[in-house]
DRENDO-878781 format. One line per 2 residues: number of its first residue (from 0); their letters; for each residue x, y, z of C-alpha. Coordinates in steps of 0.2 Angstrom, whole numbers, plus 2048, in hexadecimal, padded with zeros to 3 digits. Example, Ala and Ser with C-alpha at 12.3 -4.5 7.8 and 13.67 -1.06 7.14 Angstrom:
! DRENDO-878781
0 = as = 83E:7EA:827 ~ 844:7FB:824
! end
This chain:
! DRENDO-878781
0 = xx = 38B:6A5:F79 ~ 37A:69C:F79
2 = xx = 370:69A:F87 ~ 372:689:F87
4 = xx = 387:686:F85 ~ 385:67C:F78
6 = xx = 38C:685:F69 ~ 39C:67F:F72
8 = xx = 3A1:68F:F7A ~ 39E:688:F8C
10 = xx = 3AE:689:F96 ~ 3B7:67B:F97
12 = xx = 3B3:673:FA6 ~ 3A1:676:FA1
14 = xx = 3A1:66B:F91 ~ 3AD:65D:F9A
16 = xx = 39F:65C:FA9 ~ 393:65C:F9B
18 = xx = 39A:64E:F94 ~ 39A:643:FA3
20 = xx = 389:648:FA7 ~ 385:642:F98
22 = xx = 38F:632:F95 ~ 388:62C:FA8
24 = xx = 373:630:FA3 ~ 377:627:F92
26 = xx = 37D:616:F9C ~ 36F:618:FA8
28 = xx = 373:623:FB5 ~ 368:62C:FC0
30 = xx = 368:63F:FBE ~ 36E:644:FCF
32 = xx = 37D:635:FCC ~ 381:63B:FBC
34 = xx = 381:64D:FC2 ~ 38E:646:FD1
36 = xx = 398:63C:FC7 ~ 39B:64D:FBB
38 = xx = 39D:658:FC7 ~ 391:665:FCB
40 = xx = 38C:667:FDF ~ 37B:667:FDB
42 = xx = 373:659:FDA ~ 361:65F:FD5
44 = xx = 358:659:FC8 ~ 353:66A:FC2
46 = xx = 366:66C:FBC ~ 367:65B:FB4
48 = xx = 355:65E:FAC ~ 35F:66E:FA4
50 = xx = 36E:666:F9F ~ 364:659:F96
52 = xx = 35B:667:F8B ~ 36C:66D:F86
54 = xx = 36F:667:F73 ~ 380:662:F76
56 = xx = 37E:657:F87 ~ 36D:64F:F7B
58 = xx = 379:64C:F6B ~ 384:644:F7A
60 = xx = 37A:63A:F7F ~ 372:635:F6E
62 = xx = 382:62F:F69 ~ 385:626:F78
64 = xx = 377:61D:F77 ~ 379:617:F64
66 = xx = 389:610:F6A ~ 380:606:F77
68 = xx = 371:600:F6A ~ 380:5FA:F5E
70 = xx = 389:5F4:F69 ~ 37C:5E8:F70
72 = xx = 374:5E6:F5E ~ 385:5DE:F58
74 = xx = 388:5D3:F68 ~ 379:5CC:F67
76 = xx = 37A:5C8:F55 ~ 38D:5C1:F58
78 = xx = 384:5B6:F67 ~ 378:5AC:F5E
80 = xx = 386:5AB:F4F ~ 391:5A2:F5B
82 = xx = 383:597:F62 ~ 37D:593:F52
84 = xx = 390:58B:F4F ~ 38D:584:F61
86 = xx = 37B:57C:F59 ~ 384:574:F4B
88 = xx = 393:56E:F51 ~ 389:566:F5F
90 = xx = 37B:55F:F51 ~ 38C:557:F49
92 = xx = 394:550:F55 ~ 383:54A:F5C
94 = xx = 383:554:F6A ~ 36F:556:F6F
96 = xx = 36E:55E:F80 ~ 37C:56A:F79
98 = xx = 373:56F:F6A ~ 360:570:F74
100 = xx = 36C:57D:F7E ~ 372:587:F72
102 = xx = 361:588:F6A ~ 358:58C:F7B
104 = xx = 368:599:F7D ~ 363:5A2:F6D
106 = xx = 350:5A0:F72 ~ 356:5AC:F80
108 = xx = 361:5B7:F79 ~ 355:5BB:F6B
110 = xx = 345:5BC:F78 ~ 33A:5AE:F73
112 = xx = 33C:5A7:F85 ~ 338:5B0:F95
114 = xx = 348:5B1:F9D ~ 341:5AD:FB1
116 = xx = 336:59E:FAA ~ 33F:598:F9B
118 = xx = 32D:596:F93 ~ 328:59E:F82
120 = xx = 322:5AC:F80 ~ 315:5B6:F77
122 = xx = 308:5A9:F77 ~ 316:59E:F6D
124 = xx = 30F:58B:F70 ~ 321:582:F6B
126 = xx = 331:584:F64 ~ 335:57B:F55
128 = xx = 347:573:F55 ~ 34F:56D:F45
130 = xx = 35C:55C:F48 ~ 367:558:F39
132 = xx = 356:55E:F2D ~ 349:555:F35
134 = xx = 33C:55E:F3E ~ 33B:55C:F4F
136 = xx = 32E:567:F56 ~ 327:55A:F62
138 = xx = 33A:553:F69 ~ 336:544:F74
140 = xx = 342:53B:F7F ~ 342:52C:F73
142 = xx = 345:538:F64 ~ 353:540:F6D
144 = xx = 35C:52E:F6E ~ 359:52A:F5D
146 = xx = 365:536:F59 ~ 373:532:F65
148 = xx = 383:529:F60 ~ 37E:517:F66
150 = xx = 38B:512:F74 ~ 392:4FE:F71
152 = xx = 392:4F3:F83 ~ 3A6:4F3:F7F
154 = xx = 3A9:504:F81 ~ 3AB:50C:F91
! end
């Protein structure tokens, strides 16, 4: 057997501990919870310094962490894939504060706006808008309504 356990002769028990140890540092654990949470007494970060040398707790977390980096990649994607179906329906049934949502929602998502501010970032001046095809970098209150279904004294 290798020094390091991880041409998979480690007993058992070892490689299971292993496992969790690595499964809990992949999500974000701190060494000594991750070391609790698999098992071992000792809690030092020595042992969890050695355990993350071995290849197989490393090829662990490696793979646990590419699940995590898809996973996020494909919800973001399927976010602002819905909220551009959001956008439109809203732009067609004249929806305007809906579809300046849903824009400002992927502006989020996709990090163009600081999140604790809701101002651009990166030195970004405005954010362009597109209504029906027309331009509408500068929106004004008055554009806004220009757009919006006209309402007759008869309705209410």
């Amino acid at each position: 057997m290798s020094d390091d356990g991880s041409d998979g002769r480690a007993p058992p028990e070892e490689l299971a501990r292993r496992s969790i140890f690595a499964t809990h540092i992949a999500y974000g654990s701190a060494i000594p919870d991750a070391l609790h949470a698999a098992g071992y007494t000792s809690q030092a970060l020595h042992l969890g310094w050695t355990l993350m040398s071995k290849s197989d707790v490393r090829e662990q977390i490696d793979r646990h962490r590419q699940y995590i980096r898809d996973k996020q990649s494909r919800t973001v994607a399927e976010l602002v894939e819905q909220l551009d179906r959001d956008r439109e329906f809203a732009i067609e049934t004249r929806n305007a504060a809906t579809a300046v949502a849903a824009t400002l929602a992927q502006a989020r998502i996709l990090g163009a706006l600081d999140p604790a501010t809701t101002q651009l970032k990166n030195g970004q001046r405005r954010l362009v808008l597109t209504w029906g095809g027309e331009d509408m970098a500068d929106i004004t209150p008055e554009a806004v309504i220009e757009h919006l279904p006209l309402k007759t004294g008869t309705e209410e």
